[in-house]
N, CA, C and O atoms as a MOPAC input file, in Angstrom:
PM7 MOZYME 1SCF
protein

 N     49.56800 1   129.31100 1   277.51700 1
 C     49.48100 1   130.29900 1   278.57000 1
 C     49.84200 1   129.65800 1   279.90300 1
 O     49.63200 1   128.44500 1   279.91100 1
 N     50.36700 1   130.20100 1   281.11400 1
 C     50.55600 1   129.99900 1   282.03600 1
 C     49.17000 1   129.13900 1   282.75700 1
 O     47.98400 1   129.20200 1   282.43300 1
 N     49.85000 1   128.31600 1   283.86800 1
 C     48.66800 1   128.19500 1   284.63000 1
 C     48.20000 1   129.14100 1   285.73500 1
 O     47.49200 1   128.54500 1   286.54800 1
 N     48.34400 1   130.17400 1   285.95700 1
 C     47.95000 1   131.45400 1   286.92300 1
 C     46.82400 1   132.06200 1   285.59500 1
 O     45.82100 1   132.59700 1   286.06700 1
 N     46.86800 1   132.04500 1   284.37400 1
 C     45.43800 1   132.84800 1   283.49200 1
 C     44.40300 1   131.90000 1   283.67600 1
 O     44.40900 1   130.67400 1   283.79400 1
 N     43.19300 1   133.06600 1   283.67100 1
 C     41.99400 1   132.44500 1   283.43000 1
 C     41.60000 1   133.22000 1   282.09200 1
 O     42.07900 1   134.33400 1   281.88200 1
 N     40.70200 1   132.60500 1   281.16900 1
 C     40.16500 1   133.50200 1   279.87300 1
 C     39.14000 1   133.98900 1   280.58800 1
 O     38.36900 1   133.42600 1   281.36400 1
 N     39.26900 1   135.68200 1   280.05000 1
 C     37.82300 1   136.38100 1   280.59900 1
 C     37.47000 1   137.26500 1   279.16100 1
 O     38.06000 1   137.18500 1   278.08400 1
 N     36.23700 1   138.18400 1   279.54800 1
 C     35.44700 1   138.96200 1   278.61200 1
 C     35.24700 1   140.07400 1   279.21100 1
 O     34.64000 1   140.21300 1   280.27300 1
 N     35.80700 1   141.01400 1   278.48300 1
 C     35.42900 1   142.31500 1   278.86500 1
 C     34.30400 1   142.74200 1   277.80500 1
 O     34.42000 1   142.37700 1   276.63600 1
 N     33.14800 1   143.56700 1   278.25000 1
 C     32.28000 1   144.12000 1   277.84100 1
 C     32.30700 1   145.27500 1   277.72000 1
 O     32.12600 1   145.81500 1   278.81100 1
 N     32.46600 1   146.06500 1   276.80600 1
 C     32.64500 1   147.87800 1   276.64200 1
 C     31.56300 1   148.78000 1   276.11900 1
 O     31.15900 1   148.30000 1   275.06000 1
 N     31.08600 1   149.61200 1   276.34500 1
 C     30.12700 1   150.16500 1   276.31900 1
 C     30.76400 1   151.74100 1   275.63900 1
 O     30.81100 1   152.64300 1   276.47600 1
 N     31.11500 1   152.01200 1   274.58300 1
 C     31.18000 1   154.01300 1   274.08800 1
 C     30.42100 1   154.61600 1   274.01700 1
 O     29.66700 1   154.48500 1   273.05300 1
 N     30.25100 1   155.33000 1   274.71000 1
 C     29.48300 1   156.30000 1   274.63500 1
 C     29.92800 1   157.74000 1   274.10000 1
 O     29.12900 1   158.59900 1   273.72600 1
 N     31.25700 1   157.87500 1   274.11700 1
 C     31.74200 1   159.41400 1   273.71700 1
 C     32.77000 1   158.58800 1   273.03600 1
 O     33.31100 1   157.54300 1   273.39800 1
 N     32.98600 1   159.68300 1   271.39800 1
 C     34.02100 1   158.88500 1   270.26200 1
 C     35.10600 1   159.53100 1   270.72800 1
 O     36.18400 1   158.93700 1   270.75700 1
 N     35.01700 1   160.56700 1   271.07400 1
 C     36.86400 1   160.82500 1   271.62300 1
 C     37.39100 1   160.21600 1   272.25400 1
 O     38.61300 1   160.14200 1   272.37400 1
 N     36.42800 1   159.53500 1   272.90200 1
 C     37.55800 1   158.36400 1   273.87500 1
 C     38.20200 1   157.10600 1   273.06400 1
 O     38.94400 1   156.22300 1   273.49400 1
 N     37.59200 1   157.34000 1   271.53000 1
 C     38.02500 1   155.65600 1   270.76500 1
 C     39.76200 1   155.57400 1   270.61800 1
 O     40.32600 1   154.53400 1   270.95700 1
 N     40.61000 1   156.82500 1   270.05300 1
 C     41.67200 1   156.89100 1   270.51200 1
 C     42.44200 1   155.83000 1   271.04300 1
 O     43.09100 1   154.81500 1   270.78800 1
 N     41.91900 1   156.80300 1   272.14800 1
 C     42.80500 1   156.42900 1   273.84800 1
 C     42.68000 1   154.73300 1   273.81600 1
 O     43.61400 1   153.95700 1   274.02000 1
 N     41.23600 1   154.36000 1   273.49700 1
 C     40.75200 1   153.27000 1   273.83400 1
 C     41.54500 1   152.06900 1   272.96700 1
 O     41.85000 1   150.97400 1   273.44000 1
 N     41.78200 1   152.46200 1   271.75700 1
 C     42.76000 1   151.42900 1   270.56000 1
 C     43.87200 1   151.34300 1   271.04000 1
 O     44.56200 1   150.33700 1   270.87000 1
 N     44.31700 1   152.50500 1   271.81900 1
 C     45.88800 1   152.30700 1   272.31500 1
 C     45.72300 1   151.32100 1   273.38200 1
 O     46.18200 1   150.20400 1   273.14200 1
 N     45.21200 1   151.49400 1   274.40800 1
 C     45.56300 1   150.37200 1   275.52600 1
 C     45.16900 1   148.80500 1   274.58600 1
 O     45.88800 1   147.81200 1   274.47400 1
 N     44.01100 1   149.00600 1   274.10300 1
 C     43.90300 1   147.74100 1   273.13100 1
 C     45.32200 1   147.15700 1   272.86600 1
 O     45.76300 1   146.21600 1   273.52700 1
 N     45.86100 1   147.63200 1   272.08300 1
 C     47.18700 1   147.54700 1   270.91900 1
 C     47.83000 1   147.52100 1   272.33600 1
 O     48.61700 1   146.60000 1   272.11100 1
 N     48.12300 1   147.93300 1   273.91200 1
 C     49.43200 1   147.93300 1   274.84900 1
 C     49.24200 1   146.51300 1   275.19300 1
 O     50.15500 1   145.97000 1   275.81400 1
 N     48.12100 1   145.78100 1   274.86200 1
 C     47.74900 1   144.78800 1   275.74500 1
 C     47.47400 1   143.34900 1   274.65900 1
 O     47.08800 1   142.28500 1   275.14400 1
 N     47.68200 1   143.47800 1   273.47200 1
 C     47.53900 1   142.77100 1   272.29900 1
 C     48.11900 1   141.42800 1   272.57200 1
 O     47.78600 1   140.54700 1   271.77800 1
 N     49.07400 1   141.04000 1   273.72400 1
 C     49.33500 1   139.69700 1   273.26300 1
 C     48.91700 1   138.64500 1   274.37400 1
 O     49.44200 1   137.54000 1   274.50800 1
 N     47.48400 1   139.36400 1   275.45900 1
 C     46.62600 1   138.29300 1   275.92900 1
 C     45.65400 1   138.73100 1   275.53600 1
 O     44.79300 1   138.67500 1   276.41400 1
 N     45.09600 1   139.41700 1   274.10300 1
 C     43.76900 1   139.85900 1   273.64000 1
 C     43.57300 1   138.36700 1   272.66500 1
 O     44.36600 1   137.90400 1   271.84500 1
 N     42.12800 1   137.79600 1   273.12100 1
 C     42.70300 1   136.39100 1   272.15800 1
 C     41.81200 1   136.65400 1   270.78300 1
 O     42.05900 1   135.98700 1   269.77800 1
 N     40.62300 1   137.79300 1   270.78600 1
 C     39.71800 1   138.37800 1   270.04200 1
 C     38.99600 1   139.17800 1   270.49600 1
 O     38.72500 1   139.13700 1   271.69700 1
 N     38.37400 1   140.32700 1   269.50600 1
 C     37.77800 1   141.33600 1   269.38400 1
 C     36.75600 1   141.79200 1   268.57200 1
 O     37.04800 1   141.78300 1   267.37600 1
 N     35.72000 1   142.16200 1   268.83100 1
 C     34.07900 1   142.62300 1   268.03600 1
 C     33.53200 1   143.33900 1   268.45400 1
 O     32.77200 1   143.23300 1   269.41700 1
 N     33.80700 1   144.35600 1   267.76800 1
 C     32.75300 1   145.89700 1   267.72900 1
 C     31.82700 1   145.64300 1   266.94900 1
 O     31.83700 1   145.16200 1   265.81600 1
 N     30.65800 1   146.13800 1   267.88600 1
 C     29.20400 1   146.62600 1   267.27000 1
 C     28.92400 1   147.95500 1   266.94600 1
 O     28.39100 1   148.41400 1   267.95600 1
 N     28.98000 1   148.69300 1   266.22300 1
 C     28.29100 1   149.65000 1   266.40800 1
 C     26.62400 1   149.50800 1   266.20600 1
 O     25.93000 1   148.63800 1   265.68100 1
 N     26.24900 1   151.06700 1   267.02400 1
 C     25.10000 1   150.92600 1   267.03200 1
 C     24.25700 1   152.58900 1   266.96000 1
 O     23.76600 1   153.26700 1   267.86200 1
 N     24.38200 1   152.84600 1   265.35000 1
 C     23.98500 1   154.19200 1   265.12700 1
 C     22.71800 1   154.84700 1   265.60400 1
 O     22.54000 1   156.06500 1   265.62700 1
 N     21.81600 1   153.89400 1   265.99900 1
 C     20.63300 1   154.44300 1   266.65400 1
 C     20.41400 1   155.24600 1   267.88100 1
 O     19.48500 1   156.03600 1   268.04900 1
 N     21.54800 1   154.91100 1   268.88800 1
 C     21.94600 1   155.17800 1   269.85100 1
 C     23.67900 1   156.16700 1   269.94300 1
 O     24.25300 1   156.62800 1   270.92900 1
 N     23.87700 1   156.17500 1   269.19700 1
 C     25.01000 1   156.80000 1   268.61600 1
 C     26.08400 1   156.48700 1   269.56800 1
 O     26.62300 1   157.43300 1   270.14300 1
 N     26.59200 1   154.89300 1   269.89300 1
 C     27.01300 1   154.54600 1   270.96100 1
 C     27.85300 1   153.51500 1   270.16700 1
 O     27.57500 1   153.50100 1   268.96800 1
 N     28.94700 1   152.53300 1   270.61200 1
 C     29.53000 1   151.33500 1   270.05900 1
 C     29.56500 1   150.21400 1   271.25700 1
 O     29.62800 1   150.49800 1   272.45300 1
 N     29.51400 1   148.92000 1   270.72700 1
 C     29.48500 1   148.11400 1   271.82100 1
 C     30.93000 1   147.17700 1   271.24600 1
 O     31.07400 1   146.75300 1   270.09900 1
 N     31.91900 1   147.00900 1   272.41700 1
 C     32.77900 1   146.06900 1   272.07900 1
 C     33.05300 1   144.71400 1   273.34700 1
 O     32.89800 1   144.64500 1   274.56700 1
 N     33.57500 1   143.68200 1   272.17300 1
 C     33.51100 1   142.79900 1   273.23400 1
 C     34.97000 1   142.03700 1   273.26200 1
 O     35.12300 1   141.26200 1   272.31700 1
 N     36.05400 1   142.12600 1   274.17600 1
 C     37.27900 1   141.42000 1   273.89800 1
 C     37.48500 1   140.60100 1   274.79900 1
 O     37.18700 1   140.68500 1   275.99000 1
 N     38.15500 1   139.54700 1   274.08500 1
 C     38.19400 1   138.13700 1   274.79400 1
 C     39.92400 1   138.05100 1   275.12000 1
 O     40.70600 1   138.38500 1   274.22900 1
 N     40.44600 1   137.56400 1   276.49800 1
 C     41.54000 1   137.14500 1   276.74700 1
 C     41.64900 1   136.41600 1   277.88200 1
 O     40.83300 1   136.17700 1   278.77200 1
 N     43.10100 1   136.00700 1   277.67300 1
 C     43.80100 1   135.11000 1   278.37000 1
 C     44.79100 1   135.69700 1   279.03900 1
 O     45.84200 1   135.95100 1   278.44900 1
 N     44.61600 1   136.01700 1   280.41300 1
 C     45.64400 1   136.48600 1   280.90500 1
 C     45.86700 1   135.88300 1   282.55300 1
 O     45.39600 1   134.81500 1   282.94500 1
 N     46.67300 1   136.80300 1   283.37300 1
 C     46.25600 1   136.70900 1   284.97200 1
 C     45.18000 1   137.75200 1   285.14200 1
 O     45.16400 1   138.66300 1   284.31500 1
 N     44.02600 1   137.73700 1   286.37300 1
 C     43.58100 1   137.97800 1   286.85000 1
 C     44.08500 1   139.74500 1   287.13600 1
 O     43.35400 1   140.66300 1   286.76500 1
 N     45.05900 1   139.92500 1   287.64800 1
 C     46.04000 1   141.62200 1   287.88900 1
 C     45.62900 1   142.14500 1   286.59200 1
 O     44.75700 1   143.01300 1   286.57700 1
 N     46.35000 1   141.56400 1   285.06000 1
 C     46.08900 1   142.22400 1   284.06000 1
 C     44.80800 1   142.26900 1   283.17200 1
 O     44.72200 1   143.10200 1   282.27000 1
 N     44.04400 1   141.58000 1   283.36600 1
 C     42.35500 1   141.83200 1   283.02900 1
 C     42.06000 1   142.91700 1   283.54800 1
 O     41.94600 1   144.02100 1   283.01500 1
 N     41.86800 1   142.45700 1   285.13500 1
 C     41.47300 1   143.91100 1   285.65700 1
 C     41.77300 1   145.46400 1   285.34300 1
 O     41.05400 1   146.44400 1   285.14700 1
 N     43.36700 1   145.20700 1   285.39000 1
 C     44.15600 1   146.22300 1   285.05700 1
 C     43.69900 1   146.94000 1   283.60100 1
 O     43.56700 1   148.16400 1   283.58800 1
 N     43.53800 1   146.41700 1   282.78000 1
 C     43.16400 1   146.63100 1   281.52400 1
 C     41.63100 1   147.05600 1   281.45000 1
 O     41.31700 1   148.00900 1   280.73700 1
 N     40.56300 1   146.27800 1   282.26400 1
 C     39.35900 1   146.89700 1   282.57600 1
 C     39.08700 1   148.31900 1   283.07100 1
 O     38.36500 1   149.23200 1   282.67100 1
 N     39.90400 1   148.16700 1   284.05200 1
 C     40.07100 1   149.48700 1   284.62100 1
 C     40.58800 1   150.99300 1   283.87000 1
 O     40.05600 1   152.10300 1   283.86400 1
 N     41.53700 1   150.61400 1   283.41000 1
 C     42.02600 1   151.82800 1   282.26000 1
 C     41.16900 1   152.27500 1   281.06200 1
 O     40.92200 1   153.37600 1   280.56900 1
 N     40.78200 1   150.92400 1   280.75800 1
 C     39.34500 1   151.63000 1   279.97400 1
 C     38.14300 1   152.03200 1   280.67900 1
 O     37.54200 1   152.97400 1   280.16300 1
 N     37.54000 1   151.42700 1   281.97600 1
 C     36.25800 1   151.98900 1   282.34100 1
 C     36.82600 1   153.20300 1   283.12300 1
 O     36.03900 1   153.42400 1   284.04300 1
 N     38.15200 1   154.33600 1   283.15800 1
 C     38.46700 1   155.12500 1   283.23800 1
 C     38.32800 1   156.44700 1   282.19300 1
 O     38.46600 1   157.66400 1   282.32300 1
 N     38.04300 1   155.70700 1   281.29400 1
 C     38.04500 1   156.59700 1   279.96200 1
 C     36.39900 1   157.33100 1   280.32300 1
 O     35.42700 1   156.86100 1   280.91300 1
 N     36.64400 1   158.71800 1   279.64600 1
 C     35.52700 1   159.64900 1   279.29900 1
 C     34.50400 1   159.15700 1   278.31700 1
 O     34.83300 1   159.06200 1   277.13500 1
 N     33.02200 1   158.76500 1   278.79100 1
 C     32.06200 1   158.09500 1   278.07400 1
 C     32.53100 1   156.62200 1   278.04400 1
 O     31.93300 1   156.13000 1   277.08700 1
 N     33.46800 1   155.47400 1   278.74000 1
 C     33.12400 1   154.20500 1   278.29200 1
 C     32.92800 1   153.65600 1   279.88100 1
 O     33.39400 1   153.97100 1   280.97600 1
 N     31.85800 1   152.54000 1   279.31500 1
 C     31.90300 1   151.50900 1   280.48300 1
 C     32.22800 1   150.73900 1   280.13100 1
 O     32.50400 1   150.65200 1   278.93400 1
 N     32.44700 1   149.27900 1   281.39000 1
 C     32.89000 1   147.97800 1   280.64400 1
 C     32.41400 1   147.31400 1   282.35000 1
 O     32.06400 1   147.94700 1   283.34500 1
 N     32.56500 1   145.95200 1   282.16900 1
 C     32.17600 1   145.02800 1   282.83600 1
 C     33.12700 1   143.36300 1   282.06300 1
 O     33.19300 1   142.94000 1   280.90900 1
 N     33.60200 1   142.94200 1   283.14900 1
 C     34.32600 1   141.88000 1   283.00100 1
 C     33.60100 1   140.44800 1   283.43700 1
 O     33.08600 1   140.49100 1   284.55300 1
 N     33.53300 1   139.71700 1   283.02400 1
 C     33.13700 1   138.33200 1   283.55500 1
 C     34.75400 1   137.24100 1   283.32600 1
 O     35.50800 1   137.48900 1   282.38400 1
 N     34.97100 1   136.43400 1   284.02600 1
 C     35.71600 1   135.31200 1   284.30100 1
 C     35.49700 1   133.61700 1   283.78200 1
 O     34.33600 1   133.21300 1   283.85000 1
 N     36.45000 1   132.72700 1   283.32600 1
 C     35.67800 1   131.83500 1   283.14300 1
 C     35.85000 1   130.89200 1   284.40400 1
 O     36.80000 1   131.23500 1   285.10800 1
 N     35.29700 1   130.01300 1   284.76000 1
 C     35.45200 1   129.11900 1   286.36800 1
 C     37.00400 1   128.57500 1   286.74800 1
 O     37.54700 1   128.71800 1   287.84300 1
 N     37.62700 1   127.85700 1   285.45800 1
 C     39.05800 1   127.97100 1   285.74800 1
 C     39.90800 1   128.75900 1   284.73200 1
 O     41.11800 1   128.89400 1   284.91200 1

């Protein structure tokens, strides 16, 4: 990877399944700084928790955060690693 990426973690939160869709597609637009991926579901709460790991610049994390915590029913939250 370039030296301008840092590896970060996005944290996703579903709350509404119609949004899973939408949500696999930007996944799959963004697949080649996704470095891994793990869904939880969690039927008690009738909710899914996902967690994807990449390597990118800083613009396209965000960018990618953003389009999903745009979606109907999801949140997400990003953390960074120091370099």
């Amino acid at each position: 990877m370039g030296e301008n990426t840092r590896t970060a973690l996005i944290g996703i939160i579903v709350e509404d399944a119609g949004s899973v869709e939408e949500l696999n597609q930007l996944l799959h637009q963004y697949r080649d700084y996704i470095i891994g991926r793990m869904g939880i579901p969690h039927p008690q709460k009738s909710i899914s928790i996902i967690s994807i790991a990449m390597e990118a610049d800083q613009d396209t994390v965000s960018a990618l955060s953003g389009k999903l915590g745009a979606l109907k029913g999801v949140s997400t939250k990003t953390i960074y690693s120091k370099n």
